[in-house]
N, C-alpha and C positions, 0 to 999 in steps of 0.2 A: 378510615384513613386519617387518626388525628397522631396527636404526636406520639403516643403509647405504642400505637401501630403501624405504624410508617411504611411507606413503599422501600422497600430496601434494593438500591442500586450496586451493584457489582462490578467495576471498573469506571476511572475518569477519565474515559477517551473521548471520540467524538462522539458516539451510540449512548455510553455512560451518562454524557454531562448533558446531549440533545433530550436524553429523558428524562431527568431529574429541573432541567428548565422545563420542558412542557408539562411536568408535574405541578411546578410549585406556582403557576401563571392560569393554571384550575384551582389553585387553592390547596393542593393536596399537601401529604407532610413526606417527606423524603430523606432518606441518610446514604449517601456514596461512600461506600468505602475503597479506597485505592491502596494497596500495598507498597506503591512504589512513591518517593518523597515529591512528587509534583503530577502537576493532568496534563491531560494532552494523549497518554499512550503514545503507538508511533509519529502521532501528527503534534506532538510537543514540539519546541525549542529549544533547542539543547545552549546552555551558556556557561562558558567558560572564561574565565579573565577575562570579561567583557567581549569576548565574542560569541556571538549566537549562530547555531547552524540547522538545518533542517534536516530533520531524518527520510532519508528519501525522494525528498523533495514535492511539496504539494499544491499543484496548480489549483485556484479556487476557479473553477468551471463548473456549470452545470446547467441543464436543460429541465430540470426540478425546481419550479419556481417557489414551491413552499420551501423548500431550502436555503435557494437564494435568499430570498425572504427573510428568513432566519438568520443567515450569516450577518445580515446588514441589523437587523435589530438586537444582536449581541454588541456589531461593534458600530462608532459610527462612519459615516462612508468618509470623511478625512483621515482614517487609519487605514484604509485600502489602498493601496496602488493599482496604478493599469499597468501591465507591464506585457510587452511583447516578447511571444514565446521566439527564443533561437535557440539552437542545437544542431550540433551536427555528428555524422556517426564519420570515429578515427578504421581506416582502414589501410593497412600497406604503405603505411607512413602520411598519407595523405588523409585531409579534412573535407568528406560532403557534407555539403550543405540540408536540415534536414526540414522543413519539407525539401525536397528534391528541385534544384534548379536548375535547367538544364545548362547554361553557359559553365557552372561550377563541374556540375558534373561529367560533361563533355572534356571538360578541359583537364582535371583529372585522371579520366579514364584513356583520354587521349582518343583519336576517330577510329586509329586499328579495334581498338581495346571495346570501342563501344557499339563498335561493327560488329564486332566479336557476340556482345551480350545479346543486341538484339536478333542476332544469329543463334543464340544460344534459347533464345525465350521464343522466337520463330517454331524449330524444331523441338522444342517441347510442347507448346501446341498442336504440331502437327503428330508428333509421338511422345506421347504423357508418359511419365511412369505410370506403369502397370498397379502398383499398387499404393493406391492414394487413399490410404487410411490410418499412414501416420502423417504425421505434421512435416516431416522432410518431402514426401513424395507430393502431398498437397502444394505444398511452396514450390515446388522446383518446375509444376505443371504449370502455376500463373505466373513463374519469374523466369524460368529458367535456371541450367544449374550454375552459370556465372554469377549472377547477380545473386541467387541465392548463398553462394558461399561469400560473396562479399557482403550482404547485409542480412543475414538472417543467423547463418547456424554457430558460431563462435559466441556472440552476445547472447543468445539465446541459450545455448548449452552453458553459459558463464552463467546468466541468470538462475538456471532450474538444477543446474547439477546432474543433468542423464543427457546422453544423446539426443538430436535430433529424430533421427530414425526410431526411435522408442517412445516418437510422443504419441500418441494418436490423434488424430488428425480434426476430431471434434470443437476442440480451442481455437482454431484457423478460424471459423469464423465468427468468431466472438474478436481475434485479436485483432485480424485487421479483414477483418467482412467485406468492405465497403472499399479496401484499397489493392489492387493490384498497376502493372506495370503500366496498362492503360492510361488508369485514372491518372498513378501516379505522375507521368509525363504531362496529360492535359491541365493537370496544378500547374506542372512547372513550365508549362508551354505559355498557359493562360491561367496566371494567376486570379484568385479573387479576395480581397478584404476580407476580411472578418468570417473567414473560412470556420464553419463548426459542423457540418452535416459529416462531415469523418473525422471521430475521435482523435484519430492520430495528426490529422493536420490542423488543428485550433492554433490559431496566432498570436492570441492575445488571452489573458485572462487577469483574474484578479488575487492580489496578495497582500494579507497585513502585514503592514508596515517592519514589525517587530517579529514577523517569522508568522507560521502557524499556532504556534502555542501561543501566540495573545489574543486569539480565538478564545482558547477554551480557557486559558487564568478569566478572563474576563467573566468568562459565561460562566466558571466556578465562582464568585466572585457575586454576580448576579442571581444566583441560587442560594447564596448564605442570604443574601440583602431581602430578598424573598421569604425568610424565614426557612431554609430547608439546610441540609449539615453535609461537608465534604470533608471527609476524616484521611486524610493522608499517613502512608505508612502502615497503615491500617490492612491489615490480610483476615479474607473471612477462611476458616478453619471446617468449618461444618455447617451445615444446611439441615437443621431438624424438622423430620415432616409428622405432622400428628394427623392424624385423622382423611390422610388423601392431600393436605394442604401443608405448603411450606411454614413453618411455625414463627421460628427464630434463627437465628447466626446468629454459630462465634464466631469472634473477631480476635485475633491475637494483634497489638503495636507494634510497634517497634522495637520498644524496650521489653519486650517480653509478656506482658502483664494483657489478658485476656476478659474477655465479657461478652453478656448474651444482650441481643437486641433481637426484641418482635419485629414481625416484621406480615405488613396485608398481603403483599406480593413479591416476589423478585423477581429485577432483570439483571440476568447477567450477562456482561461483556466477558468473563474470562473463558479462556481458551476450554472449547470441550474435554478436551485428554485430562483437564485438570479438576474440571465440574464433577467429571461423577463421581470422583472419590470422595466428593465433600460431603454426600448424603448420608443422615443416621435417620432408619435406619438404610443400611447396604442397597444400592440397586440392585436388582438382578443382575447372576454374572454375564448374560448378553451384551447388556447395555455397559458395562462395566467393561467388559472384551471390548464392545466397539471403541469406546472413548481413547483405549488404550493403544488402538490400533491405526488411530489420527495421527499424522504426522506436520510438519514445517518447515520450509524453508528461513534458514535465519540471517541477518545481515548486520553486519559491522561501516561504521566510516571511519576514516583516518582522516583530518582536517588535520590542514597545513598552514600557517601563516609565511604569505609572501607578499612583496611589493605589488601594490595596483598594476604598475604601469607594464610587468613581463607577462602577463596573461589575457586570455582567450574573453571574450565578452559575451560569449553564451551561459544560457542559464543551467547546461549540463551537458557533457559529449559524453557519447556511447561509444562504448572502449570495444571492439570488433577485432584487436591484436592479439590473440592468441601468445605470445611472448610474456605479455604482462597480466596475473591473475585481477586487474581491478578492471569492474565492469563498465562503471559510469563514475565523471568526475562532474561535480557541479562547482560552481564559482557564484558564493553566496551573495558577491557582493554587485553579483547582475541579477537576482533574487528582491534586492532591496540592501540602499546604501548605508540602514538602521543595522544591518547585521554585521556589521562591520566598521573598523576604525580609518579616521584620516589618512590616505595614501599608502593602506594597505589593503588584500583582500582573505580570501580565507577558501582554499579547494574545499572540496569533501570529496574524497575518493572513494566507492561507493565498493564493499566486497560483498557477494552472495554467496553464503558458506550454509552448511550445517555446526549448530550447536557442538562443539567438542570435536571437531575435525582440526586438521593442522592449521588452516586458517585461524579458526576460532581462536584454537588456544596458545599464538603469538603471544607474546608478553606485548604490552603500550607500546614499548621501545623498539621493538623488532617490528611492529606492524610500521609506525612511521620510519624507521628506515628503509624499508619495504617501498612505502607509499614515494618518497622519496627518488628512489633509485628508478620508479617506472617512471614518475613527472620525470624524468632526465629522459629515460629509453624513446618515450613518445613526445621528444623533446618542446617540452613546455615550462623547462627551464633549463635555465643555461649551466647550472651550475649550483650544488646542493647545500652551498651557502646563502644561498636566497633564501630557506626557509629556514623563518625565523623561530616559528613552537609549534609542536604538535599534539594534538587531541586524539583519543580515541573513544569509541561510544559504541557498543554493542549492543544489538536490541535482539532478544531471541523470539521464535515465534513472530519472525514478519508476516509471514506470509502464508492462510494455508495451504497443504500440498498434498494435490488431486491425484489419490491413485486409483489404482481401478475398484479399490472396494469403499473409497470414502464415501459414496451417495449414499450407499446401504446403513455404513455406520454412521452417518450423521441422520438416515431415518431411523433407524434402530433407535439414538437417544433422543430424537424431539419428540417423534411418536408417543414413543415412553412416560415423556414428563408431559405431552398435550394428555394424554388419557390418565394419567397415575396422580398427575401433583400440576394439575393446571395453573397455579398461580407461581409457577416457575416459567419465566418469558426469556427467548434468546437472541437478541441483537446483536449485530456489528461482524464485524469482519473475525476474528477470533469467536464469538461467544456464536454463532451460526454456520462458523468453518465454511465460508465462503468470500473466496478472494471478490472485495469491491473497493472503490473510492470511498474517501472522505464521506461526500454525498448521501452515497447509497447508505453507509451505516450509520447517519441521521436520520434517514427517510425509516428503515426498519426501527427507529427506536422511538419517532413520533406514529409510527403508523401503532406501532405498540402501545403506547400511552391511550391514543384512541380506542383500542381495545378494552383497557383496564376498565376503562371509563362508556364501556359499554358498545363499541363499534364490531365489525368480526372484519375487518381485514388478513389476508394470509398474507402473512409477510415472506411466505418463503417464497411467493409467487411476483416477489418486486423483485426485476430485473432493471439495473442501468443500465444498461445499453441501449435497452427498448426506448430511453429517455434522450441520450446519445444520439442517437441516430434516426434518419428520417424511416428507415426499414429497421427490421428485426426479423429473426427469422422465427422468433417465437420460443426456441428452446434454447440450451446451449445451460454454459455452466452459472451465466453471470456476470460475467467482467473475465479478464485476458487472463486466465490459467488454462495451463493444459491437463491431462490427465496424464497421470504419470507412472514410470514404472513402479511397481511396490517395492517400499522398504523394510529391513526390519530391524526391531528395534535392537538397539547395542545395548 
């Protein structure tokens, strides 16, 4: 592993840049290459005119103490914030409070209204849907079907793009395992501090100062000073395997102009649909079919600049309006007052589309007019002279998307490359096609590092939630996605 032959890294996200620090802190020699002009991937910084926004938006939690660990030894703990989580879900004009409080909530639903629900979650325990093997029938059994349609299946079906009734039912407890109408009430009955034993109700966590991407500029930044190389702009083209073993990448810039780099090992972060066309020579066309037959949810924001003083002081509301296509709005400048300027603040209005759909392919202008006219609908502003500039920022490949053949196709290609070309390693949430946190696709990329360097961890066997949570039920996908209907490709 000297400089001639380097660990060669494949995206600067959090997986990318966790393994390229754990590399160069053993001494080893390392080269990231990123195609895209800064790090971070989805948990970058996006800034424009001096404002900064967050994609997605990323709470630093976790019950992975090597991580934590890590996060604080990138940055120092004066560039972290504690910042209490609020949120609440817009429904039928009205704002619940989200964890669930019951004076809010009562008071909104009104005492008919809430007779009603727990009339309606009574008699669904006492007669369940019959078939509780999609994700609708499972929810409607532990909520009922009022509450259900007020807080599950509009956000939900905005989130994934397919009905509810078409999810299967296996994600339910991976999303919210640990929460039903129960528990939910005894939170909001009898709260407790520093609530973390259910994902969904954490109150507090932590955030750099300057967004998520001053994470990882840092920790890029920390890997050059360590002697190892982050090539921005930089796209690897091909992956030559000689003899069983990954040899070299090309690399084409920016400007066109291309080159070969050896390389001892690679880890890639880029999305599998994209990995296997990179090999010379050809994989086999199974593994090739499968790659090809991976899919993604993708997502756009529309950041709005308006005055501090007219908006909401949550750190993001979940849009449950069926009238307006934006899922979730965050409000950066209750994120941290670094993202934002004097006496103003900055939405992000959150769309869950597919690549090339009508969504997607809005022009900048049409999507802020857009974004615009719903802040008015779900009146959170008074009037469309408030906003001052808008931004838009597309990320494709957010998320990936479980349908009924992805487990196969993503054994199909790890298999593949664990027996054929072992020193090809797969990290992080795209390069593993497995929806996780932040966390989780630093913990697969340090547990990786461990390996190279002689350990046998399976990383396909690290589940966060199991870390999450005081239970686990052992199996399940990984973190909150569901399986989903198959698509096919346009």
């Amino acid at each position: 592993m000297n400089e001639e032959n380097p660990i060669v890294v494949i995206g600067a996200g959090p997986a990318g840049l966790t393994a390229a620090y754990e590399i160069v802190k053993r001494g080893g020699s390392v080269v990231v290459f990123e195609s895209d002009s800064v790090v971070g991937g989805i948990s970058r910084t996006v800034e424009r005119d001096g404002w900064r926004f967050d994609i997605g938006g990323h709470r630093f939690f976790t019950k992975v103490k090597a991580v934590e660990s890590l996060w604080h030894e990138i940055l120092p703990d004066e560039d972290f914030l504690s910042r209490p989580r609020l949120s609440r879900i817009f429904f039928d004009g009205k704002y619940y409070d989200y964890p669930l409080k019951a004076s809010n909530a009562l008071g909104n639903l009104g005492i008919l209204e809430a007779i009603r629900c727990v009339g309606s979650y009574v008699w669904a325990r006492i007669r369940p849907p019959k078939d509780q093997t999609n994700y609708e029938g499972w929810l409607v059994a532990r909520f009922g079907w009022r509450l259900y349609r007020r807080f599950f299946k509009t956000y939900t079906e905005k989130v994934w793009g397919v009905p509810v009734h078409e999810m299967p039912a296996d994600w339910a407890a991976q999303r919210v395992k640990s929460l039903s109408l129960s528990s939910a009430i005894m939170n909001a009955l009898l709260p407790k501090r520093g609530q973390t034993d259910i994902t969904s109700l954490i109150e507090e966590f932590q955030y750099p100062k300057f967004g998520p991407g001053m994470m990882w500029e840092r920790c890029a930044e920390k890997v050059v000073a360590q002697g190892g190389k982050v090539v921005l702009g930089a796209r690897v083209r091909s992956i030559e395997v000689v003899d069983g073993l990954a040899a070299t990448v090309e690399v084409e810039l920016a400007n066109g102009d291309t080159f070969r780099q050896a390389a001892s090992n690679i880890i890639s972060t880029a999305p599998m649909a994209q990995l296997v066309d990179m090999f010379s020579p050809v994989l086999p066309q199974a593994v090739m079919a499968a790659g090809h037959d991976l899919h993604y949810r993708d997502f756009l924001t529309v950041a709005l600049v308006i005055p501090e003083g007219s908006i909401f002081p949550d750190n993001w509301i979940y849009i449950h309006a069926s009238e307006v296509k934006v899922g979730r709005i965050q409000n950066f400048g209750s994120w941290s007052p670094f993202l934002v300027k004097e006496g103003r603040t900055c939405l992000g209005l959150e769309y869950f589309v597919f690549e090339g759909d009508e969504v997607w392919n809005m022009s900048d202008d049409e999507l802020i007019a857009q974004g615009v006219r719903e802040l008015q609908y779900l009146g959170l502003i008074r009037d469309a002279s408030l906003v001052e500039q808008g931004f838009v920022f597309r990320m494709p490949k957010a998320y990936p998307y479980y349908d009924s053949s992805y487990k196969a196709n993503v054994a199909e290609i790890s298999s593949h490359l664990a027996k054929e070309i072992p020193n090809v390693h797969l990290v992080g949430r795209n390069g593993m096609h497995k929806y996780n946190n932040q966390d989780h696709s630093m913990l697969t990329a340090m547990l990786t590092v461990e390996n190279i360097y002689g350990a046998t961890h399976d990383i396909w066997a690290v589940n966060v939630e199991e870390e999450y949570h005081e239970t686990s039920s052992g199996e399940g996908t990984g973190r909150d996605a569901p399986i989903l209907p198959r698509r096919s490709h346009s």
